[in-house]
KOLNU-814319 format. One record per residue (C-alpha): x, y, z; residue in one letter. Coordinates in steps of 0.02 Angstrom, whole numbers, padded with zeros to 5 digits, always signed. Example, Ala and Ser with C-alpha at 12.3 -4.5 7.8 and 13.67 -1.06 7.14 Angstrom:
% residues 2
+00615-00225+00390a+00684-00053+00357s
% end
This chain:
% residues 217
+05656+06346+04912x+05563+06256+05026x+05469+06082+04991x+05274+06115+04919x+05246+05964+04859x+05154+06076+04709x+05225+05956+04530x+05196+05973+04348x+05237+05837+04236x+05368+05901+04125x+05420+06016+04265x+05558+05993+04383x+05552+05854+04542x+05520+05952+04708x+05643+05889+04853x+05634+05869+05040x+05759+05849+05152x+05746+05754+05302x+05875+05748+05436x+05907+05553+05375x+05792+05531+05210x+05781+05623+05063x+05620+05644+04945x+05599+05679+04769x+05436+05702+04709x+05430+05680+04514x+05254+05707+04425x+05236+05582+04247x+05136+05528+04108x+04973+05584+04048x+04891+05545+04194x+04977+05656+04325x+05063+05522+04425x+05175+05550+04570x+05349+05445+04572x+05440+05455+04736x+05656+05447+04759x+05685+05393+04937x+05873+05422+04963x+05951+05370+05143x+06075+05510+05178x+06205+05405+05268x+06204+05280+05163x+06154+05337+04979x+06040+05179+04964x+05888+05259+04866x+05721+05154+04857x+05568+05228+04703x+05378+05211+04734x+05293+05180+04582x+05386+05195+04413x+05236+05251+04333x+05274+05333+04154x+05401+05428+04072x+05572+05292+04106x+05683+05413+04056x+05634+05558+04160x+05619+05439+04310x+05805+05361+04265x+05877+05535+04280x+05805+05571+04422x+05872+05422+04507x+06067+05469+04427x+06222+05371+04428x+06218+05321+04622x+06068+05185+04550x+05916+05092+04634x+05898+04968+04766x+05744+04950+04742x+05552+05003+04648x+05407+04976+04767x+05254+04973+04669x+05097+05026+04771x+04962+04929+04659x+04919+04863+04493x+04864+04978+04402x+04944+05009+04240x+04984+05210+04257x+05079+05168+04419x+05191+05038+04322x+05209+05094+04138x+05392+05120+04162x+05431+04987+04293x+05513+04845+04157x+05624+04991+04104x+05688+05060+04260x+05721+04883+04322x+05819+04834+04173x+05917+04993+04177x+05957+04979+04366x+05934+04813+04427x+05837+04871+04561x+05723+04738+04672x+05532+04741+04649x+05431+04765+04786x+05233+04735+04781x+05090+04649+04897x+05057+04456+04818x+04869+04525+04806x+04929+04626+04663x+05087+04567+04598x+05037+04445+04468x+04976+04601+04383x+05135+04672+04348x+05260+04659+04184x+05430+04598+04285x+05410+04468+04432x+05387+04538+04617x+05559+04520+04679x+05513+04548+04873x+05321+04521+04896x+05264+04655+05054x+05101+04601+05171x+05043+04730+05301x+05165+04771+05432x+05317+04720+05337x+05464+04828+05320x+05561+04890+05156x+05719+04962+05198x+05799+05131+05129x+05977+05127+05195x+05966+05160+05369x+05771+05200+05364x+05650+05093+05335x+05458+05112+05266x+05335+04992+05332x+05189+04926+05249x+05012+04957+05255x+04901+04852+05179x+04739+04941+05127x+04605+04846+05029x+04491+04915+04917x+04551+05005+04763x+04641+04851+04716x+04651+04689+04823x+04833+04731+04857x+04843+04915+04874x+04988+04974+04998x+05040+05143+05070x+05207+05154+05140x+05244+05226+05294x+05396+05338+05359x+05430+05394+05541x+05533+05515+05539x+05654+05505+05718x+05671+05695+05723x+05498+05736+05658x+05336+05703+05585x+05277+05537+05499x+05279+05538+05292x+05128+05422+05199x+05154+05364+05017x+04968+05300+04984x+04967+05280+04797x+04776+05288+04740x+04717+05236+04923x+04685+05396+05000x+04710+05586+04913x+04655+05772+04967x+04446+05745+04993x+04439+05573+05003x+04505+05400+04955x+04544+05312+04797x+04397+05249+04672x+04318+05095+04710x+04233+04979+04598x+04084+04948+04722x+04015+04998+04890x+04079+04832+04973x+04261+04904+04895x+04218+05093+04954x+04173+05017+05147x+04324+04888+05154x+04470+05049+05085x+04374+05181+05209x+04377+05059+05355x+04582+05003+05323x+04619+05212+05303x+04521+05242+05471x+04568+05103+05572x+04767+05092+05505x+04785+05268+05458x+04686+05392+05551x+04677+05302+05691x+04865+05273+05737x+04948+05425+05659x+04919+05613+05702x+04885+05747+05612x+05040+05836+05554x+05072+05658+05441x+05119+05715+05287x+05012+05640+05127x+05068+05601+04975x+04986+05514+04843x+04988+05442+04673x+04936+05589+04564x+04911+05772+04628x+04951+05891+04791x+04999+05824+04952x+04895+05856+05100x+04905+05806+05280x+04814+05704+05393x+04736+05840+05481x+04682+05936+05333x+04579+05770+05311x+04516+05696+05458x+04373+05823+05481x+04287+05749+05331x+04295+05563+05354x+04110+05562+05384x+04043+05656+05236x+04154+05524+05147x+04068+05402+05233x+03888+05464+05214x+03915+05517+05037x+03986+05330+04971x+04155+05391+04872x
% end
């Protein structure tokens, strides 16, 4: 079956295959979070985004070929509930923007700003720093060589708008990053996926960046 991006928690992950990457997208905990398996496919190197809940669902996913490394996307507590555990199981790396990190149960390993790189193997993801749901809030970008681009925005941007802010200077500062380092470099067949729900695409999105705007959330 093809990839739908369409998770249940409890349910199987849904997988992608990319000529060089390969995605697993793993819904957890009671509060429908996404976890996301990067594997490189020549190498086997496998980078997660955001052990959020449920360790033992998220360890088999990852198997016997282990982690590199957990990139955590922000602070809160749902994205990270199972982070301590996965690390101890698999000695993976912790990734995280300084903004953020000193919110976390296990030390940041490999502290990200915008326009770093984290590698997967071969492929790499880089860093976008978007500031307003949390002061370090990241998204992690993938260009595909043979295809579209893939976003991982954790709570930063999601199908009909972006991520709850805790006031309208927070609101302007996260719609400003996501339209000037999102929507304005990358087209509209990028592929979306966030921290808890459906996927979407850029283009399914764009058209409504100024009702976001007017409306204030």
């Amino acid at each position: 079956m093809s990839y739908s991006g369409d998770t249940r928690v409890g349910g199987p992950a849904d997988l992608r295959q990319l000529p060089h990457l390969t995605i697993a997208k793993l819904a957890v905990g009671p509060m429908d979070n996404n976890a996301y398996l990067l594997t490189c496919r020549a190498t086997g190197e496998a980078v997660l985004i955001d052990a959020a809940a449920e360790a033992d669902r998220v360890l088999e996913l990852i198997g016997e070929n282990g982690l590199t490394r957990v990139v955590t996307t922000h602070r809160h507590q749902d994205h990270w509930q199972a982070l301590a555990e996965v690390v101890g199981q698999t000695g993976a790396r912790t990734v995280a923007h300084p903004d953020d990190g000193d919110e976390l149960p296990v030390s940041v390993d490999e502290p990200v700003v915008h326009g770093d790189t984290v590698p997967v193997g071969d492929c790499s993801l880089t860093v976008i720093h978007l500031r307003g749901h949390t002061p370090g809030s990241i998204a992690l970008r993938y260009d595909d060589p043979e295809g579209r681009t893939h976003l991982f925005t954790g709570d930063s941007l999601f199908p009909g708008g972006v991520g709850r802010t805790g006031s309208d200077a927070d609101f302007r500062s996260l719609l400003g990053d996501v339209e000037e380092r999102v929507f304005g470099p990358l087209s509209d067949d990028t592929w979306v996926y966030p921290g808890h729900g459906r996927d979407t695409t850029l283009g399914a999105e764009r058209p409504s960046l100024a009702e976001w705007r007017e409306r204030g959330w």
